[in-house]
N, CA, C and O atoms as a MOPAC input file, in Angstrom:
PM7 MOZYME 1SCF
protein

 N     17.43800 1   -18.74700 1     3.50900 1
 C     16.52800 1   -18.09000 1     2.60800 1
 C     17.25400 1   -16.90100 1     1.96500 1
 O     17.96900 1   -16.18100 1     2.66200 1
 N     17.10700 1   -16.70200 1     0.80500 1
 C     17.68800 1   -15.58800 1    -0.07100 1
 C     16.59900 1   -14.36900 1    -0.21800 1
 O     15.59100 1   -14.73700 1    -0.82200 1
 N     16.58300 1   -13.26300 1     0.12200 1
 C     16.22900 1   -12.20000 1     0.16500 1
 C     16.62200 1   -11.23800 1    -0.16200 1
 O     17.68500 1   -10.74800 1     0.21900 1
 N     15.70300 1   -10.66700 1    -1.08800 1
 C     16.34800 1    -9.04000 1    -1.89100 1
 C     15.48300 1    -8.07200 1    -1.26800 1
 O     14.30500 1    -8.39600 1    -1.11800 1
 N     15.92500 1    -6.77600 1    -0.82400 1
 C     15.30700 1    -5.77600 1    -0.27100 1
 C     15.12700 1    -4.73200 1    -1.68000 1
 O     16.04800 1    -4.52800 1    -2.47200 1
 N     14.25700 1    -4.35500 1    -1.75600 1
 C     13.99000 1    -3.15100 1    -3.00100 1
 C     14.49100 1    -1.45900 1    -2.44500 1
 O     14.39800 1    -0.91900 1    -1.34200 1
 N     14.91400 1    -1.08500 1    -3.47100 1
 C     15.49900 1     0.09200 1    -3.27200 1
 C     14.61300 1     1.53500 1    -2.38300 1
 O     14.99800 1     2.61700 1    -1.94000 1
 N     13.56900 1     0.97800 1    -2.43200 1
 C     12.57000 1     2.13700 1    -1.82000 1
 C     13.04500 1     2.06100 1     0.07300 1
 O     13.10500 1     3.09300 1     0.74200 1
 N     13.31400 1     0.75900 1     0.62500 1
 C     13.77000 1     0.36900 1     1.39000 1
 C     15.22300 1     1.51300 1     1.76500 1
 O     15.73400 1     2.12900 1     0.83000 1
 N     15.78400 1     1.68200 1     3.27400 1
 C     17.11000 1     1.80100 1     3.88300 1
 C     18.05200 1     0.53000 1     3.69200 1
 O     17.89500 1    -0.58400 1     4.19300 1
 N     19.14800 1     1.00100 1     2.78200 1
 C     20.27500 1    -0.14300 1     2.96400 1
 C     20.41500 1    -0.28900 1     4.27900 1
 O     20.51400 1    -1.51400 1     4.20300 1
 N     20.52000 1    -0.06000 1     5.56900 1
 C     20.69900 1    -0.50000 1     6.62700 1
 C     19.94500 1    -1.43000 1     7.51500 1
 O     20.38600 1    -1.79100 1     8.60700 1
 N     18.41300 1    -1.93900 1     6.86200 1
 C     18.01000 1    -2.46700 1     7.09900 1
 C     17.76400 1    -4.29300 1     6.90700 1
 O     16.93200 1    -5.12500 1     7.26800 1
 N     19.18900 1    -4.26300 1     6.02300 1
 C     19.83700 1    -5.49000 1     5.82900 1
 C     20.27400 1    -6.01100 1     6.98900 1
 O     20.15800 1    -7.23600 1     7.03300 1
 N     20.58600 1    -5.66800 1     7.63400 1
 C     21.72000 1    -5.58800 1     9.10300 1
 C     20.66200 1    -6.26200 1    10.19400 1
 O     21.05700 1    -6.58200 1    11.31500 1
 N     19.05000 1    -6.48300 1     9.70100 1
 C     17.83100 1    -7.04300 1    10.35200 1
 C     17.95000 1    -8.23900 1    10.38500 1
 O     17.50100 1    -8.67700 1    11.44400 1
 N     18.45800 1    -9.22700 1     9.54200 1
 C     18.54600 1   -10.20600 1     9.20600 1
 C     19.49000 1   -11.08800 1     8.93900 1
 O     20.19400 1   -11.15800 1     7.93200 1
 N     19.47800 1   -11.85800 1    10.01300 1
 C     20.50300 1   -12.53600 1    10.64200 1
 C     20.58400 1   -13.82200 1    10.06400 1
 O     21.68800 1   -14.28000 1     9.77300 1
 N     19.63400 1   -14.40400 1     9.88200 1
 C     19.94200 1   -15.95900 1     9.69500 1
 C     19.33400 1   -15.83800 1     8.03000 1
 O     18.56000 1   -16.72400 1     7.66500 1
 N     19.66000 1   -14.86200 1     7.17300 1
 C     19.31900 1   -14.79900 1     5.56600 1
 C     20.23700 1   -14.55900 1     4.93300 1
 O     21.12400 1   -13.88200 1     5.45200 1
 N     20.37500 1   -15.00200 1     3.61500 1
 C     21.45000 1   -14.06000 1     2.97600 1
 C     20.67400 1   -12.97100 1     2.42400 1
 O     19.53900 1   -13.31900 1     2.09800 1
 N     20.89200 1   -12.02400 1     2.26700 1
 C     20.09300 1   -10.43300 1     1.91400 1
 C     21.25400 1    -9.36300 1     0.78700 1
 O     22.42000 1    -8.98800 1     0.91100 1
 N     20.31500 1    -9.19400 1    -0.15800 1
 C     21.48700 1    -8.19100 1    -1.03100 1
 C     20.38100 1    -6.94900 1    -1.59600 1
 O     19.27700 1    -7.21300 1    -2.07200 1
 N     20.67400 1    -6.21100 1    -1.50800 1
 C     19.60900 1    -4.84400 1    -2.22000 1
 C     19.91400 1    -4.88700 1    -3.53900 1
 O     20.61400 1    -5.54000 1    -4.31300 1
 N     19.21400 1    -4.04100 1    -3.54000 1
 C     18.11200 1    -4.31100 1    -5.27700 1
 C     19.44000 1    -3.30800 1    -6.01100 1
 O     19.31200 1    -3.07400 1    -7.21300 1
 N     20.74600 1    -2.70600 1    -5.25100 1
 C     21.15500 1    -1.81000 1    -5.44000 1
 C     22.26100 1    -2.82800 1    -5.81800 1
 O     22.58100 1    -3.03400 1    -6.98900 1
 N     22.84000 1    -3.46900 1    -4.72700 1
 C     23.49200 1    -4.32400 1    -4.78500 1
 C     24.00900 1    -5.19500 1    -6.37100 1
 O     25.07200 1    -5.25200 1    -6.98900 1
 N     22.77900 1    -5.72000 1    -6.55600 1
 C     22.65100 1    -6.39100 1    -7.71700 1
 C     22.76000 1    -5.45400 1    -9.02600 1
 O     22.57400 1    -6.06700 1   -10.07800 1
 N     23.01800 1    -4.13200 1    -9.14000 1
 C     23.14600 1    -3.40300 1    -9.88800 1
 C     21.97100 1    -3.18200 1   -10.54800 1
 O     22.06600 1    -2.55200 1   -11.60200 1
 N     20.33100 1    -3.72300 1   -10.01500 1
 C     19.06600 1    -3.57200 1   -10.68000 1
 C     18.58800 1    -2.22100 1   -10.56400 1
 O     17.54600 1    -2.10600 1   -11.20900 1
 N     18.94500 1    -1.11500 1    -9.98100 1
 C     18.63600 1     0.27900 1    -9.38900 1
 C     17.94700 1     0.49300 1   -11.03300 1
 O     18.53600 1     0.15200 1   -12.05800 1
 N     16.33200 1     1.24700 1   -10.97700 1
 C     16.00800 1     1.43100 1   -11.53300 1
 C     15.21700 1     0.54100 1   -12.43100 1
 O     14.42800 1     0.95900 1   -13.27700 1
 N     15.44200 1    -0.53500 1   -12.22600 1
 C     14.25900 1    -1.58200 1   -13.13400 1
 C     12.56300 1    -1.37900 1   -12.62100 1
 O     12.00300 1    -1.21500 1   -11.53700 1
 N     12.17500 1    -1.48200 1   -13.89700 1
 C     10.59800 1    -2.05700 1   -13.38100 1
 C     10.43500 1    -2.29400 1   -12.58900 1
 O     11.23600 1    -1.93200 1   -11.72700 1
 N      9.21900 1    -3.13500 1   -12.18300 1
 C      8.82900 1    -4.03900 1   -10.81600 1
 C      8.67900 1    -5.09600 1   -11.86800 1
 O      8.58700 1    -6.17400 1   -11.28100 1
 N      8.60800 1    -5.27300 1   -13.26500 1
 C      7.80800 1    -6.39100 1   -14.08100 1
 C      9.34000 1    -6.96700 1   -14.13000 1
 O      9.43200 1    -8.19400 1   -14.14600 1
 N     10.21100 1    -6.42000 1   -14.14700 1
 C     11.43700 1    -6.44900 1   -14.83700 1
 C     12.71100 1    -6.94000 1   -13.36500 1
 O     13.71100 1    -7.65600 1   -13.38300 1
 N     12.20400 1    -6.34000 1   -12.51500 1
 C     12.83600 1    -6.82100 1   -11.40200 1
 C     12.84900 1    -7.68000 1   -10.91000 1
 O     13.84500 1    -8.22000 1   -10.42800 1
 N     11.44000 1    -8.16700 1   -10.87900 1
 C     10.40900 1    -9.85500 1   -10.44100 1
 C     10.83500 1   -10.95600 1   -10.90600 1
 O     10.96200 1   -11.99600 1   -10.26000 1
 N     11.20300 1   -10.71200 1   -12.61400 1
 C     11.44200 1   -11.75400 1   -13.30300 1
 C     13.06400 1   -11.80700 1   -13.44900 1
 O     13.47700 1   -12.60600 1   -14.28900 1
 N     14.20700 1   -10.90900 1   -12.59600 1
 C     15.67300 1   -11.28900 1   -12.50200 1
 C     15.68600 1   -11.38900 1   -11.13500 1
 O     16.84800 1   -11.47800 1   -10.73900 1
 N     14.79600 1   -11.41300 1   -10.15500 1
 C     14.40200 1   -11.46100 1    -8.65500 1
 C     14.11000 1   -13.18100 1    -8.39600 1
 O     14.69800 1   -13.90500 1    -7.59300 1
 N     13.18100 1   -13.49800 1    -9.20300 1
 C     12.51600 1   -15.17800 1    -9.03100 1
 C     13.76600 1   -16.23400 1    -9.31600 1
 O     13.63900 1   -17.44200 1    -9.11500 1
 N     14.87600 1   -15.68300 1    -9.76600 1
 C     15.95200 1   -16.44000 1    -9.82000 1
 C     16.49600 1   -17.18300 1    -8.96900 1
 O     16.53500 1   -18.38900 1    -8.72400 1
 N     16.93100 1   -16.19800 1    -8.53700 1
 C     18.15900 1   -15.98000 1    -7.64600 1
 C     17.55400 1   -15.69600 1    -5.75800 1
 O     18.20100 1   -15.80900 1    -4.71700 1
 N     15.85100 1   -15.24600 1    -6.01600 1
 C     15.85800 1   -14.92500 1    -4.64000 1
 C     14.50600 1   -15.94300 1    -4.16000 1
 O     13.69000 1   -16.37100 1    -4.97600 1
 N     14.46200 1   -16.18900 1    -2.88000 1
 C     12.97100 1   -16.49300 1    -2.02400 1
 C     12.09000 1   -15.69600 1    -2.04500 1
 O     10.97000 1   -15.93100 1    -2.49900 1
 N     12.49500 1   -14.51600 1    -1.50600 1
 C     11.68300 1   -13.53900 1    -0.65900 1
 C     12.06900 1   -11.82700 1    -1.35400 1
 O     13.17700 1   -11.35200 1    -1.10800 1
 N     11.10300 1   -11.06500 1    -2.16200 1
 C     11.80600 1    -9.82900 1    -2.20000 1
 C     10.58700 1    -9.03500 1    -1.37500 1
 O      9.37200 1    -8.97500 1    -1.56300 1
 N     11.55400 1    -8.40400 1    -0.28500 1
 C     10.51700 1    -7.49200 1     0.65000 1
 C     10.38300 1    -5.59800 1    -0.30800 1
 O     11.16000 1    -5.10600 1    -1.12600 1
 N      9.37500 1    -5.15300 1     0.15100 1
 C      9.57300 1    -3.93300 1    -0.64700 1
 C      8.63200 1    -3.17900 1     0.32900 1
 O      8.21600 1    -3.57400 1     1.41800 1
 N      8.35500 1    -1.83700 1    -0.39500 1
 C      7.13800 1    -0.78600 1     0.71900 1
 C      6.53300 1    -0.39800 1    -0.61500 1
 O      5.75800 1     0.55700 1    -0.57800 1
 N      6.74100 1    -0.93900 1    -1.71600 1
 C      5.38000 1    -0.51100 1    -3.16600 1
 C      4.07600 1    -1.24500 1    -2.29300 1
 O      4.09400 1    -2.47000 1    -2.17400 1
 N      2.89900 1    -0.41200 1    -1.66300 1
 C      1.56900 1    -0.66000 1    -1.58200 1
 C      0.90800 1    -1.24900 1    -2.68000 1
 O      0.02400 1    -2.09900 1    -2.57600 1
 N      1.31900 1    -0.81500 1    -3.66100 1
 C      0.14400 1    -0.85500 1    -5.10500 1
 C      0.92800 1    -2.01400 1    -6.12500 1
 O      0.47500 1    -2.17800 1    -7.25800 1
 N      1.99400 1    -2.71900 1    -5.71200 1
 C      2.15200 1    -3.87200 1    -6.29600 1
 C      1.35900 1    -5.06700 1    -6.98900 1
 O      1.49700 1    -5.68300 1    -8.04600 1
 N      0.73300 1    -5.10300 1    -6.24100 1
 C     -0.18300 1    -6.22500 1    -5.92500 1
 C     -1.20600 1    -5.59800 1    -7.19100 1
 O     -1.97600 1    -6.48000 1    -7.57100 1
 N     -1.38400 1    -4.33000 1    -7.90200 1
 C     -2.46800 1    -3.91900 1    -8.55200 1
 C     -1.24200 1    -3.26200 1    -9.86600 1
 O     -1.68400 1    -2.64300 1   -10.83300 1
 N     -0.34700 1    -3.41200 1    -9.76600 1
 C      0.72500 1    -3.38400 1   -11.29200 1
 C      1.56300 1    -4.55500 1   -11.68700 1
 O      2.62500 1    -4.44300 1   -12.30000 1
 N      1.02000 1    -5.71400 1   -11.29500 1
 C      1.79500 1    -6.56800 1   -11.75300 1
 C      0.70000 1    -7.59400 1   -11.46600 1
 O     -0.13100 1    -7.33600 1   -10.59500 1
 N      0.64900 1    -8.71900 1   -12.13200 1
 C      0.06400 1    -9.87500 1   -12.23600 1
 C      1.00300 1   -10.86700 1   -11.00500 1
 O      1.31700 1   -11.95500 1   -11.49000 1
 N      1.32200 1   -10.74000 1   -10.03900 1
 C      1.90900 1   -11.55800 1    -9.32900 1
 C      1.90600 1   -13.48600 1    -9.44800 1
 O      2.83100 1   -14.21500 1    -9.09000 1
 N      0.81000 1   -13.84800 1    -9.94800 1
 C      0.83700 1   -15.30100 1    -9.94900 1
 C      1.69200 1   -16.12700 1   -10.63600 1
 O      2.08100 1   -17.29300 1   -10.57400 1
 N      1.94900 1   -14.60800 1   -11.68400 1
 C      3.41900 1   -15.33200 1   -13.11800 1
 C      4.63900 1   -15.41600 1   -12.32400 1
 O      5.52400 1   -16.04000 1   -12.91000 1
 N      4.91300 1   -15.03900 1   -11.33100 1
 C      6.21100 1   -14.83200 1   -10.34500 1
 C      6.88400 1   -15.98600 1    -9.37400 1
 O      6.62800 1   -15.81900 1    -8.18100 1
 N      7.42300 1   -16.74000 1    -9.58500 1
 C      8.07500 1   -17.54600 1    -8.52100 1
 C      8.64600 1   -17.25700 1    -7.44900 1
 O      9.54800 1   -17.99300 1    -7.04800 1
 N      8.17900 1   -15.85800 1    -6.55500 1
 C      9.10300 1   -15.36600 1    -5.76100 1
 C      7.69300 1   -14.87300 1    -4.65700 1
 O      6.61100 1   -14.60700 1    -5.18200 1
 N      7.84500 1   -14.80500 1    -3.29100 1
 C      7.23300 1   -14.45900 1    -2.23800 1
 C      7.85300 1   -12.71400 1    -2.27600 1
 O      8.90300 1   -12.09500 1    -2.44600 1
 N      6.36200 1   -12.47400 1    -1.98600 1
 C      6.79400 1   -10.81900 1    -1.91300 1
 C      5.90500 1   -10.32700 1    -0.43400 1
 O      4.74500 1   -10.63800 1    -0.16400 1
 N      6.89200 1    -9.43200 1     0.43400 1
 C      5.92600 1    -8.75500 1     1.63000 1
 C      6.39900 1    -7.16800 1     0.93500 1
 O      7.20800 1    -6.63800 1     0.17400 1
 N      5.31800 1    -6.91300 1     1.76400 1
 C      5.48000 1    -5.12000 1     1.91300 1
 C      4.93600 1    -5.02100 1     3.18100 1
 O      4.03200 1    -5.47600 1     3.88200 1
 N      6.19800 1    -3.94800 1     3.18800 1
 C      5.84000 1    -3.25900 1     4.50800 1
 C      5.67900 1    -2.10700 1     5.01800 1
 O      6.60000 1    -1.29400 1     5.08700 1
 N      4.68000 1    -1.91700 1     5.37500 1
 C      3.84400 1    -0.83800 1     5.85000 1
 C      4.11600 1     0.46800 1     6.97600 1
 O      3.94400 1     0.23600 1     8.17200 1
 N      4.41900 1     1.43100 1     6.65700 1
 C      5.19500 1     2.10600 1     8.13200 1
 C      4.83000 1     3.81300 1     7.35300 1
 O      4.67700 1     4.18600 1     6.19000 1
 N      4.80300 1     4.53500 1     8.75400 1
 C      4.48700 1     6.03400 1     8.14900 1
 C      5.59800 1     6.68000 1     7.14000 1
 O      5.36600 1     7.65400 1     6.42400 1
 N      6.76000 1     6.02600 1     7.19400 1
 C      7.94000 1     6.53000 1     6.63600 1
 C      9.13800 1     5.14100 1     5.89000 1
 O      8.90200 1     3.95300 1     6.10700 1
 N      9.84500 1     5.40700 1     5.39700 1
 C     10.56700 1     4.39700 1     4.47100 1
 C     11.84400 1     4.66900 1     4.84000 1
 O     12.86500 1     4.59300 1     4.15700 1
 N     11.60300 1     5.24500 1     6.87200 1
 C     12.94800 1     5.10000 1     7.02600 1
 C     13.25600 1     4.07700 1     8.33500 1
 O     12.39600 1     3.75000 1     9.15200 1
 N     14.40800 1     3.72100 1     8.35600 1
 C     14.75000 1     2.33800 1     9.47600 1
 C     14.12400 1     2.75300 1    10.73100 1
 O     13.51000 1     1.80300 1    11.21700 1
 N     14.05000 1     3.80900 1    11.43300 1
 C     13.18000 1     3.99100 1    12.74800 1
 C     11.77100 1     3.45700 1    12.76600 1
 O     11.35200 1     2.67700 1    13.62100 1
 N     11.01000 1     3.97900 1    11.66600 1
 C      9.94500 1     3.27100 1    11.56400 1
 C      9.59600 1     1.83200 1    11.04100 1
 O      8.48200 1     1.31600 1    11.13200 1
 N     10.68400 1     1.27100 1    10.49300 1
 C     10.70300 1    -0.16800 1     9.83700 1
 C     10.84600 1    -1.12800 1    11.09800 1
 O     10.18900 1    -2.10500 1    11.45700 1
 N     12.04200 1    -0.42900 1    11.67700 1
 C     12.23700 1    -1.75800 1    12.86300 1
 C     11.20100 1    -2.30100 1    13.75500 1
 O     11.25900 1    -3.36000 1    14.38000 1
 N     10.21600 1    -1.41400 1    13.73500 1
 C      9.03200 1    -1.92700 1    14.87500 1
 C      8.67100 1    -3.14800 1    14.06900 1
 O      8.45200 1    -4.06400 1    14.86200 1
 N      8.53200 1    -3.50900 1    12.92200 1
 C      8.40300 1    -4.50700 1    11.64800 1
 C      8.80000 1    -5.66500 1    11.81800 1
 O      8.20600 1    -6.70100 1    11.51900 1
 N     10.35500 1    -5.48300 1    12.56200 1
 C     10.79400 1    -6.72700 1    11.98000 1
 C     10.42500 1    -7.93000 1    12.67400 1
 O     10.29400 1    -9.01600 1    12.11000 1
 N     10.22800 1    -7.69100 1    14.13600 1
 C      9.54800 1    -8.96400 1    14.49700 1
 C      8.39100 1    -9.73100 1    13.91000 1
 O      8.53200 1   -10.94500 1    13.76600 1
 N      7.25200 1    -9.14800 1    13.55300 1
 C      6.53800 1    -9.78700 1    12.53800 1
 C      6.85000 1   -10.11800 1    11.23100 1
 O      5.99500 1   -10.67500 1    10.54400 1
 N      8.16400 1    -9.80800 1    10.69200 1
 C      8.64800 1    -9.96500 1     9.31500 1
 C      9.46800 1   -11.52000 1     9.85900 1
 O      9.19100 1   -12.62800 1     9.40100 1
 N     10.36000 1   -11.28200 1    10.77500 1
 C     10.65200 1   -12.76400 1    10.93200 1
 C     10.04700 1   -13.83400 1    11.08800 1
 O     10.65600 1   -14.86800 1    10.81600 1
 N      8.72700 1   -13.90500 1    11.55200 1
 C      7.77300 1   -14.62400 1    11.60500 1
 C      7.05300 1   -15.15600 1    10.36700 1
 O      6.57200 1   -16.28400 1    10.26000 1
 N      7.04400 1   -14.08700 1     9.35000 1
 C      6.53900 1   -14.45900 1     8.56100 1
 C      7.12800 1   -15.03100 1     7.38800 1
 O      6.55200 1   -15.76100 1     6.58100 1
 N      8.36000 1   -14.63300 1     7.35200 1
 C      9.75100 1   -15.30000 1     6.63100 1
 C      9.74100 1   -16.92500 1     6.97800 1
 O     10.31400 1   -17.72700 1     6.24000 1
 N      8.90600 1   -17.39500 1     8.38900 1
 C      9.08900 1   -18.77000 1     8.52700 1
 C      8.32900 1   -19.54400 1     7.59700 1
 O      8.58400 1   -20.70700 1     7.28100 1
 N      7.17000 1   -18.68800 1     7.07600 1
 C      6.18600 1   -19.85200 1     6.79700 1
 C      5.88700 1   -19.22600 1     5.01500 1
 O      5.23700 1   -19.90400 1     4.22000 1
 N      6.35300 1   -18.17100 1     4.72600 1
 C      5.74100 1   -17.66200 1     3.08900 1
 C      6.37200 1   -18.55000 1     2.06400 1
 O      7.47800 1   -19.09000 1     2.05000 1
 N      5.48200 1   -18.55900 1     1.29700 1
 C      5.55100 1   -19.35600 1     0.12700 1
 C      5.77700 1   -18.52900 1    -1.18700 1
 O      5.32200 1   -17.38700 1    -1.24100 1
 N      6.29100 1   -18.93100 1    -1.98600 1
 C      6.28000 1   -18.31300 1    -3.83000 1
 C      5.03300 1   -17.99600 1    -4.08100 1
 O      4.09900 1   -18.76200 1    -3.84400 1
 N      4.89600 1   -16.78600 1    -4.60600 1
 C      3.73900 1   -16.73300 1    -5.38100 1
 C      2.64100 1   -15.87300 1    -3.87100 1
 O      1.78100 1   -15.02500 1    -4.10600 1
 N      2.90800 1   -16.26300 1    -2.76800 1
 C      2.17800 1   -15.30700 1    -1.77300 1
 C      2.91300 1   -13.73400 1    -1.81500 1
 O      3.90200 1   -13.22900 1    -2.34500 1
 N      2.05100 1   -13.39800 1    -1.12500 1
 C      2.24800 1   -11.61300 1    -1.04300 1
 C      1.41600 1   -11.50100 1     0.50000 1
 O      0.37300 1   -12.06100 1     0.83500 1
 N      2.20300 1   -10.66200 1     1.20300 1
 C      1.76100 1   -10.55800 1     2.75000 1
 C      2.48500 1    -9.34400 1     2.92000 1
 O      3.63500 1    -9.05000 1     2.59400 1
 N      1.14500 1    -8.37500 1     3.77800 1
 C      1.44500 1    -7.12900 1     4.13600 1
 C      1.49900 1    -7.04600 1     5.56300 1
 O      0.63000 1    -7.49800 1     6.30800 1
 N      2.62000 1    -6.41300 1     5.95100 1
 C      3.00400 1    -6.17800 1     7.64100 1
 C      2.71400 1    -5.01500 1     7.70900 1
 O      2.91100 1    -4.24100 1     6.77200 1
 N      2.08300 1    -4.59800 1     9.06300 1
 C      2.49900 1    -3.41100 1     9.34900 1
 C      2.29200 1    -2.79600 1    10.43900 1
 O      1.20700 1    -3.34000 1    10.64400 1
 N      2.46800 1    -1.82700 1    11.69500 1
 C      2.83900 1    -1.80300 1    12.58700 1
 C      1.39400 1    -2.31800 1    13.84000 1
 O      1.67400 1    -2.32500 1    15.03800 1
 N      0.16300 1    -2.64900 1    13.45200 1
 C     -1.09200 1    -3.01700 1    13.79000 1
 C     -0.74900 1    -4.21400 1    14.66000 1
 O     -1.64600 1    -4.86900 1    15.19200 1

């Protein structure tokens, strides 16, 4: 599965994901795009773009998107608080589809 992490995200939290290929949003030299604009050079090239934008889901029309999006939920947007995450993020990486949107979070 191909996975892009969004810049709001810790680059170090690539290092979660073992059996993906994973490149940041930084990576790809997108630093600074839209979310409208990111989605649609994202649905390319990726499966899965994970992010921590809450309010996605209410600035973008998601259904035009060929790409599975999670967010994830944590008091902070830094790797201490993400990692409690990832076990339910791998789980859910088994089964998401294009066009879904699924929120994790430490509950």
């Amino acid at each position: 599965m191909q996975i892009l992490l969004d810049e709001c995200l810790p680059k170090k939290l690539k290092a979660e994901f073992i059996d993906h290929i994973v490149f940041t949003v930084q990576e790809k030299g997108w630093s600074g795009m839209k979310n409208g604009e990111l989605l649609r050079s994202a649905e390319k090239e990726f499966d899965v773009w994970i992010t921590a934008d809450r309010n996605i889901e209410y600035q973008q029309n998601l259904s035009r998107f060929d790409i599975a999006i999670i967010v994830l939920i944590a008091p902070r947007n830094q790797l201490e608080f993400l990692l409690p995450l990832i076990p339910r993020l791998n789980e859910t990486l088994q089964t998401i589809q294009a066009g879904q949107i699924t929120y994790i979070d430490a509950i």
